[in-house]
C-alpha beads as a LAMMPS data file, in Angstrom:
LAMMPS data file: protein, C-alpha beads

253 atoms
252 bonds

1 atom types
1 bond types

-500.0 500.0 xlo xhi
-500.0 500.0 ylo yhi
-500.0 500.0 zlo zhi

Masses

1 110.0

Atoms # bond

1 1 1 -434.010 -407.699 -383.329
2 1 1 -435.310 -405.181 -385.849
3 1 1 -436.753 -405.960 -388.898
4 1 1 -434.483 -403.785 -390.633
5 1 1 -431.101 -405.318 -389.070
6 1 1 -432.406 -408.816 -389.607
7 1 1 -433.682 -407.926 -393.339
8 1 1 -429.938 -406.885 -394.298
9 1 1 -428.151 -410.131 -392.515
10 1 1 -430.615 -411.945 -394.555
11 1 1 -429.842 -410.752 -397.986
12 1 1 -426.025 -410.945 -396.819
13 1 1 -426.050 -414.506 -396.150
14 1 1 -427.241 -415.087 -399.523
15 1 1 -424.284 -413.840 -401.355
16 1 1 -420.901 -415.689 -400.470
17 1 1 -418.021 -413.766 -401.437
18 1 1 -418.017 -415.405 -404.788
19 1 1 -420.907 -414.652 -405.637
20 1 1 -419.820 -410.792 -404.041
21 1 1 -416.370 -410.846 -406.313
22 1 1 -418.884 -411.897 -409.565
23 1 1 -420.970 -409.419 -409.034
24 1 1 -418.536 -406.610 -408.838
25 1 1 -416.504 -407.809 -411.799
26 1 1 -419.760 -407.641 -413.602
27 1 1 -420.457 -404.098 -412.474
28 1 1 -417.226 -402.790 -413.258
29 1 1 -417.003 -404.869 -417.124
30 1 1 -420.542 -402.662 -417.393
31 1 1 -419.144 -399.700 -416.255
32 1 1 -416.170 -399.632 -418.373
33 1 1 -418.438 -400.844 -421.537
34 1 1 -420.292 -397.481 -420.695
35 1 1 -417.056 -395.243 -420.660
36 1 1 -415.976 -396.902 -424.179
37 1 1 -419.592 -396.028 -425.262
38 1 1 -419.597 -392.834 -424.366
39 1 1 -415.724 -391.980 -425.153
40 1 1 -416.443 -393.250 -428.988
41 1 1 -419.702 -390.523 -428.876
42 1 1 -416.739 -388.064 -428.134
43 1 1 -414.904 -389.062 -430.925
44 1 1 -417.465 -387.876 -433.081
45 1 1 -418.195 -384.656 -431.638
46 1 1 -414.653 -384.360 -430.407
47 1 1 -414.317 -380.199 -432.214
48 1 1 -417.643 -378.998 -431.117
49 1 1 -415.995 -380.672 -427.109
50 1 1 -412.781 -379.035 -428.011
51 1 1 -414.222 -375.208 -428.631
52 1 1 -416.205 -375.412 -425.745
53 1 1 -413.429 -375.972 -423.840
54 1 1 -411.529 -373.723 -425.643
55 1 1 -414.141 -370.831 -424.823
56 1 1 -412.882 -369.852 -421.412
57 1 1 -409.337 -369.046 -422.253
58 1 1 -409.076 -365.033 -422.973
59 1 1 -409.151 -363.386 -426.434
60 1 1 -405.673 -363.461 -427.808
61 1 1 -404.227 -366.373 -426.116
62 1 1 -402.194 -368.199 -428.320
63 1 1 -401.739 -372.105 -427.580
64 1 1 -399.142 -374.038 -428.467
65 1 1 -397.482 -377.985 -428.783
66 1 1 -393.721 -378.509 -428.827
67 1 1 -393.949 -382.299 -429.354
68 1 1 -395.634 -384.254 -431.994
69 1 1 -397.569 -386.642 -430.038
70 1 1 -399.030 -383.870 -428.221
71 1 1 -402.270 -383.056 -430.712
72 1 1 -403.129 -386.912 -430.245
73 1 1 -402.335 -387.088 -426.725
74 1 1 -404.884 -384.331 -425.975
75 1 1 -407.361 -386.010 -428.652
76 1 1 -407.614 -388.788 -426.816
77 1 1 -407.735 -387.393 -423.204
78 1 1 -410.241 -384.779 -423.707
79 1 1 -412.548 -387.410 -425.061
80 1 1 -411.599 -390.086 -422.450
81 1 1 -412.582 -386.979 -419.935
82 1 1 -415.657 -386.326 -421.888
83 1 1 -416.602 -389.979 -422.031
84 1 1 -416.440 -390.600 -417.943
85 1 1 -418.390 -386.999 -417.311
86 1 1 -421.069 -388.285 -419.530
87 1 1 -421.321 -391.560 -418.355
88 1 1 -420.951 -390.187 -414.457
89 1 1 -424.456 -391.112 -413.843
90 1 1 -424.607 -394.604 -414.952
91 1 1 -420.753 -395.344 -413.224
92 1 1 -422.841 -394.155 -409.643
93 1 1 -425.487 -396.041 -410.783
94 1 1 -423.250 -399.183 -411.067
95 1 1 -421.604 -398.316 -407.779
96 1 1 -425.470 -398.212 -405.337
97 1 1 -426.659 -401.406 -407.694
98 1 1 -422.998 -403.038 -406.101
99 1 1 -424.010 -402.132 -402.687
100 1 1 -427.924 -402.780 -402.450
101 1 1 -427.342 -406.318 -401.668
102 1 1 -426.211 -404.967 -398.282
103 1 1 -429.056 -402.584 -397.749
104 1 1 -432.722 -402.710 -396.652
105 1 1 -435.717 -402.224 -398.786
106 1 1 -436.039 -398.874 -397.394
107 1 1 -432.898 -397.891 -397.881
108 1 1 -432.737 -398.884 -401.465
109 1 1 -435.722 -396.556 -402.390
110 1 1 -433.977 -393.718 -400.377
111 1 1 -430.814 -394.002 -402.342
112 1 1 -432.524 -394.607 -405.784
113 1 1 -434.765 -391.431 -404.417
114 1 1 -431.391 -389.304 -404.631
115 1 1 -429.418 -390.605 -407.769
116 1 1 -430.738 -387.894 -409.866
117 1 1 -429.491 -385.116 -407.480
118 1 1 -426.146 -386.839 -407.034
119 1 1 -426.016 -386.459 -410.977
120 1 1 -427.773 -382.996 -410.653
121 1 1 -425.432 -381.708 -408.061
122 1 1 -421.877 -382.883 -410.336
123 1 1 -423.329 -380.594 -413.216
124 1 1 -424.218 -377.628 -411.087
125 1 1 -420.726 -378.437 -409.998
126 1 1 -418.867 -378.437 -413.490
127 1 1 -421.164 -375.416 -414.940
128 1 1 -419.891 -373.292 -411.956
129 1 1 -416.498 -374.143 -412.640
130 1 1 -416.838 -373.229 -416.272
131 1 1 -418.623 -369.912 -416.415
132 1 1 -417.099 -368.662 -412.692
133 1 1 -413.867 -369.937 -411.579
134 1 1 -412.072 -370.550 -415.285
135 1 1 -412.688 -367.146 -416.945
136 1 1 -411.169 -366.005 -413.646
137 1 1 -408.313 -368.646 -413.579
138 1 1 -407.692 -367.922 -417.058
139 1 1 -407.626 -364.288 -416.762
140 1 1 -405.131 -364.347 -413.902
141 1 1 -402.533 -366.696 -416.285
142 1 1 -402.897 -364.810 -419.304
143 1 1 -402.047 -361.309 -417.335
144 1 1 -399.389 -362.456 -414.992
145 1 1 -396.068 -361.735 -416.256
146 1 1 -397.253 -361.181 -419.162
147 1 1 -394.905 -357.840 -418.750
148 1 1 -391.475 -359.595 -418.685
149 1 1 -392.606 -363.112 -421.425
150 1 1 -394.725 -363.708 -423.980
151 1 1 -397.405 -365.849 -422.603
152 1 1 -398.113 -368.824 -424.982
153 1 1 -398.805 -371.996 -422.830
154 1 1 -399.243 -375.400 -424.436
155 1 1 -402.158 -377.243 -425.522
156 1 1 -401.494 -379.799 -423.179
157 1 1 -400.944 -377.576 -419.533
158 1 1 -404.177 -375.871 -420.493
159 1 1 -406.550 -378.221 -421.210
160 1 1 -404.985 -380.146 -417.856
161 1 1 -406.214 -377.048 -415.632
162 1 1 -409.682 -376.932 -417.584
163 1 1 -410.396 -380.867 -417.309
164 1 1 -409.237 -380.975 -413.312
165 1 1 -411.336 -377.477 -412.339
166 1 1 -414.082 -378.601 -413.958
167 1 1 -414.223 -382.329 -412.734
168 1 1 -413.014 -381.558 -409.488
169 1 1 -415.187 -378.692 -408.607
170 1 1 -418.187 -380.808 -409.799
171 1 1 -417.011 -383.872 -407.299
172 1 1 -416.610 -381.372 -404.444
173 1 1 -420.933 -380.444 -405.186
174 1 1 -421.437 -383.568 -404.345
175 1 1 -420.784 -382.832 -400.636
176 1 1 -424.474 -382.102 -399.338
177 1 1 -425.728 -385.347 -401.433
178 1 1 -423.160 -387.213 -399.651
179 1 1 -423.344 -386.169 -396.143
180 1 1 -427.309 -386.275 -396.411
181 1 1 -426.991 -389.762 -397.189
182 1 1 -424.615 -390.371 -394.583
183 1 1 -426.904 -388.473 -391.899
184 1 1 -430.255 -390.867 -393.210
185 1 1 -427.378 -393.439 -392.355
186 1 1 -427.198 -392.683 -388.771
187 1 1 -423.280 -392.446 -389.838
188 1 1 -422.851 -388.640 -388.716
189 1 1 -425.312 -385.999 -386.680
190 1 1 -426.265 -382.484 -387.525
191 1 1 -424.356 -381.833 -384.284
192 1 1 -421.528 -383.466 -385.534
193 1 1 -420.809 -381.532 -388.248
194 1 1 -421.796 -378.183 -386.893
195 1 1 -419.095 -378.943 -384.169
196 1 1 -416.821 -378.901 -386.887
197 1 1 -417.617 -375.295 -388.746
198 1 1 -414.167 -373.999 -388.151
199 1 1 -412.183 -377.280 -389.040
200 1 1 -414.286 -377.328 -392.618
201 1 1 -413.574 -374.073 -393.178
202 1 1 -409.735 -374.638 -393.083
203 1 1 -410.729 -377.691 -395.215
204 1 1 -411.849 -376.265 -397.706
205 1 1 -409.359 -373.514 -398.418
206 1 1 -406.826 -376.842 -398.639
207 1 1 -409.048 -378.002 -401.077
208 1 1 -409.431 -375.343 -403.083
209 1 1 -405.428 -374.825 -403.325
210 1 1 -405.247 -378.556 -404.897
211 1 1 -407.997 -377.918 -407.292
212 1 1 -407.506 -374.042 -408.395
213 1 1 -404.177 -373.753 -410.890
214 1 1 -403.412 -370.581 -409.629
215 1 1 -401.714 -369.175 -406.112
216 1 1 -404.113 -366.562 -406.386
217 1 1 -405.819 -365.775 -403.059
218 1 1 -409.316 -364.560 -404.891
219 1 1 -408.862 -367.958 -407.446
220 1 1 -408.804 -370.002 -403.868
221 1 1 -411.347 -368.201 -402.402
222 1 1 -414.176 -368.077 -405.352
223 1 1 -413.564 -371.599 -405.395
224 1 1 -413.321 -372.349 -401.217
225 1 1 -416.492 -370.265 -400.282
226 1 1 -419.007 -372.399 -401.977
227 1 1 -417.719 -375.388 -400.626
228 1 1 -418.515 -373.717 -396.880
229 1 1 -421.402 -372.744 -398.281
230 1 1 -421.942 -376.227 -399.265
231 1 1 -421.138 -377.682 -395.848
232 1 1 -424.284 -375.195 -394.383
233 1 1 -426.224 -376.457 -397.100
234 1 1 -424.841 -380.366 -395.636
235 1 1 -426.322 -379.443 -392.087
236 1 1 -429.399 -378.466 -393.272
237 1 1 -430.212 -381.270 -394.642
238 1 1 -428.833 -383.275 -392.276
239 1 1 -431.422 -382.042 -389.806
240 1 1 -434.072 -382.892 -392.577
241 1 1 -432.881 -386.746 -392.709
242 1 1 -431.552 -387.293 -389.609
243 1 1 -433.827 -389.853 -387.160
244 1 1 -432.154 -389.724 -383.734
245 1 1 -431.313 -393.381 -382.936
246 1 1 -433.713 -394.778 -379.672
247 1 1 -432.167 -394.822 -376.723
248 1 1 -432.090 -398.771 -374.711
249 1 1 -433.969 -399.392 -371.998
250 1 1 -432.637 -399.209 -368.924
251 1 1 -431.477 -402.321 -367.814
252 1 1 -433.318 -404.066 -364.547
253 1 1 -431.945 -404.088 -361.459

Bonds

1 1 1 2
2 1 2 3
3 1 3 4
4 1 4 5
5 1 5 6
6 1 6 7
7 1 7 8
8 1 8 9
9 1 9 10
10 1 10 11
11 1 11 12
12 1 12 13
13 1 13 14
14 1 14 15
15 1 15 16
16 1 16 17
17 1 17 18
18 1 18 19
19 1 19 20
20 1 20 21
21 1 21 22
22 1 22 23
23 1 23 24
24 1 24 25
25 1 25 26
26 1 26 27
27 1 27 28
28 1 28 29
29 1 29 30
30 1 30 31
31 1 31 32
32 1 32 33
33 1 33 34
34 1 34 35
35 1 35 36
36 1 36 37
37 1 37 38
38 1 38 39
39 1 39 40
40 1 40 41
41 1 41 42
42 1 42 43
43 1 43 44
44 1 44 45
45 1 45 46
46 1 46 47
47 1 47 48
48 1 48 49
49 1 49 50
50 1 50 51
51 1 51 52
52 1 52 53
53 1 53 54
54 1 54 55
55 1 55 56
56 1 56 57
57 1 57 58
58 1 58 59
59 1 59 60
60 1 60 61
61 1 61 62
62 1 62 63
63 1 63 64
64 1 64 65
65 1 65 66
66 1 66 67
67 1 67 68
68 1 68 69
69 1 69 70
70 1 70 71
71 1 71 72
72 1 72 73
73 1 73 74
74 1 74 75
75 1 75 76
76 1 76 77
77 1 77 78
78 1 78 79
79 1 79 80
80 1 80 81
81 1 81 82
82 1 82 83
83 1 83 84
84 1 84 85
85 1 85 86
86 1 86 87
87 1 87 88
88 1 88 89
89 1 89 90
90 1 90 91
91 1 91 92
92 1 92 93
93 1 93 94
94 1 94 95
95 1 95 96
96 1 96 97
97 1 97 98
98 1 98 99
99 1 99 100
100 1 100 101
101 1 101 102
102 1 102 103
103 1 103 104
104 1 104 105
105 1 105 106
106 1 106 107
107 1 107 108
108 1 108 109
109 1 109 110
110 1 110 111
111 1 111 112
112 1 112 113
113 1 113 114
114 1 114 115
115 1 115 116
116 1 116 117
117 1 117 118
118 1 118 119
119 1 119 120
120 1 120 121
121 1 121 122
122 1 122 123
123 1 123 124
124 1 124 125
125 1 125 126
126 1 126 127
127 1 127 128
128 1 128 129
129 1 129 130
130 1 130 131
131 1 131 132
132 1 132 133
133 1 133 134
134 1 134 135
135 1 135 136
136 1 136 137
137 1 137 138
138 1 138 139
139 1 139 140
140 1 140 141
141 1 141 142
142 1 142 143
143 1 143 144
144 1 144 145
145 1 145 146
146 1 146 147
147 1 147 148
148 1 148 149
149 1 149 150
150 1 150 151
151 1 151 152
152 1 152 153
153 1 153 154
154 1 154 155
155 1 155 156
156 1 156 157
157 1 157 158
158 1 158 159
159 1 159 160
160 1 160 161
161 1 161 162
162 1 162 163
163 1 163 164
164 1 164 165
165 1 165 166
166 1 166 167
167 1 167 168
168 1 168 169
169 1 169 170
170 1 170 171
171 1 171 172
172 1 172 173
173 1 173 174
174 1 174 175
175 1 175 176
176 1 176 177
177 1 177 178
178 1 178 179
179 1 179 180
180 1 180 181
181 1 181 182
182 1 182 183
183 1 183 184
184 1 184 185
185 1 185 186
186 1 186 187
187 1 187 188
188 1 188 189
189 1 189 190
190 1 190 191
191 1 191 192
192 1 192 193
193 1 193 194
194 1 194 195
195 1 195 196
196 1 196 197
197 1 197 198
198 1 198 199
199 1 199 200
200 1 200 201
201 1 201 202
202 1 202 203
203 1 203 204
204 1 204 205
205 1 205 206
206 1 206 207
207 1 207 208
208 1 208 209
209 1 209 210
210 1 210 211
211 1 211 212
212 1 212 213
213 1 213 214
214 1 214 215
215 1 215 216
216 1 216 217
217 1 217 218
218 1 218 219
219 1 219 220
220 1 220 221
221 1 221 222
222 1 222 223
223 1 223 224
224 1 224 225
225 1 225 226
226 1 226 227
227 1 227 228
228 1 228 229
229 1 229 230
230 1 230 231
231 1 231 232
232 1 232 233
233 1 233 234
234 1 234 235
235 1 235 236
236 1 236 237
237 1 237 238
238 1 238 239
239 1 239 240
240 1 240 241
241 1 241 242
242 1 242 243
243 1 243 244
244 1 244 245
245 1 245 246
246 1 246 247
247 1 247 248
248 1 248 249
249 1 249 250
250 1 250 251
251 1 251 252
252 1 252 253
């Protein structure tokens, strides 16, 4: 039996499920102290948070509430948003420490080896949404229409479309970190996923019609490309991580 194998059934033994269910409720009581940390820092600097999200939405754009609650409503949601972007690399932090029991030595360093890209990758994620896709988003809702209304959305719808482009387009960077991992796994093959160019590519124009506001074709596509781009980027490193699993020995005749 492998070293490997038999180091993981080893550490598993050790932890009954108990012990498992304590563990997790201790990770997630962390996890959640971090948010509330994090969310009360956003109280504090909740106007400079507020402009910059503000600072997409074209010149002239008038926002609006029709309800009372809705100031506070936002208040508390953009810093609630603010709180779990910040503390995004602690809460996958949390989530490997959870799951090391079950892993080898090796494997631990390898996946403490790519925390800081995971983190990297979500940023790189969120700054493209912010300076590429929402000018562009925002353009296309301030202009459309704009010939038969007067186009004064609320508060509330627009800071909705900022916080779920920007957070989802920052999960959806993730995608090379994740398959790379799941490729030093032995879980998929570079092979795998190049069979599977065409299927992706459908994929991600889905994806990018659940995370872009708009029906705009050009919205979709700024936001679908780099996610193909992303999956070339996946195979890459794939190959990279990738150890082809020994074949057995024949068996004797």
């Amino acid at each position: 039996m492998p070293a490997e194998t038999t180091s993981r059934e080893a550490t598993t033994e050790k932890m009954p499920i108990m012990e498992h269910l304590v563990e997790m409720r201790n990770r997630l009581f962390k996890s959640v102290a971090a948010v509330i940390v994090t969310t009360a820092f956003a109280f504090i600097f909740y106007n400079q948070i507020f402009e910059f999200l503000l600072a997409p939405a074209p010149s002239g754009l008038e926002l609006q509430t029709i309800t009372v609650m809705e100031p506070l409503s936002i208040f508390f949601r953009v810093c609630l948003t603010a709180g779990i972007v910040v503390a995004m690399p602690y809460l996958v932090y949390q989530l490997f420490a959870f799951v090391s029991p079950a892993l080898t030595a090796k494997e631990k360093r390898y996946i403490y080896w790519i925390l800081p890209a995971v983190t990297a990758m979500f940023f790189v994620g969120v700054a493209f949404a912010y300076f590429v896709a929402l000018p562009r988003a925002m353009g296309f809702f301030a202009t459309f229409g704009s010939e038969w209304v007067n186009i004064e959305p609320t508060i509330s719808s627009y800071i909705n479309i900022v916080t779920r482009l920007m957070v989802g387009v920052g999960l959806m960077f993730e995608t090379p970190i994740i398959i790379m991992f799941l490729a030093r796994m032995g879980l998929v093959t570079p092979k795998w996923l190049a069979a599977r160019r065409k299927l992706w590519i459908v994929l991600a124009f889905v994806i990018a019609a659940l995370i872009t506001p708009t029906f705009d074709p050009i919205n979709q596509t700024i936001i679908a490309l780099p996610l193909i781009i992303l999956l070339e980027l996946s195979i890459w490193l794939a190959k990279l991580v990738y150890k082809k699993k020994p074949e057995p020995p024949p068996a004797e005749v």
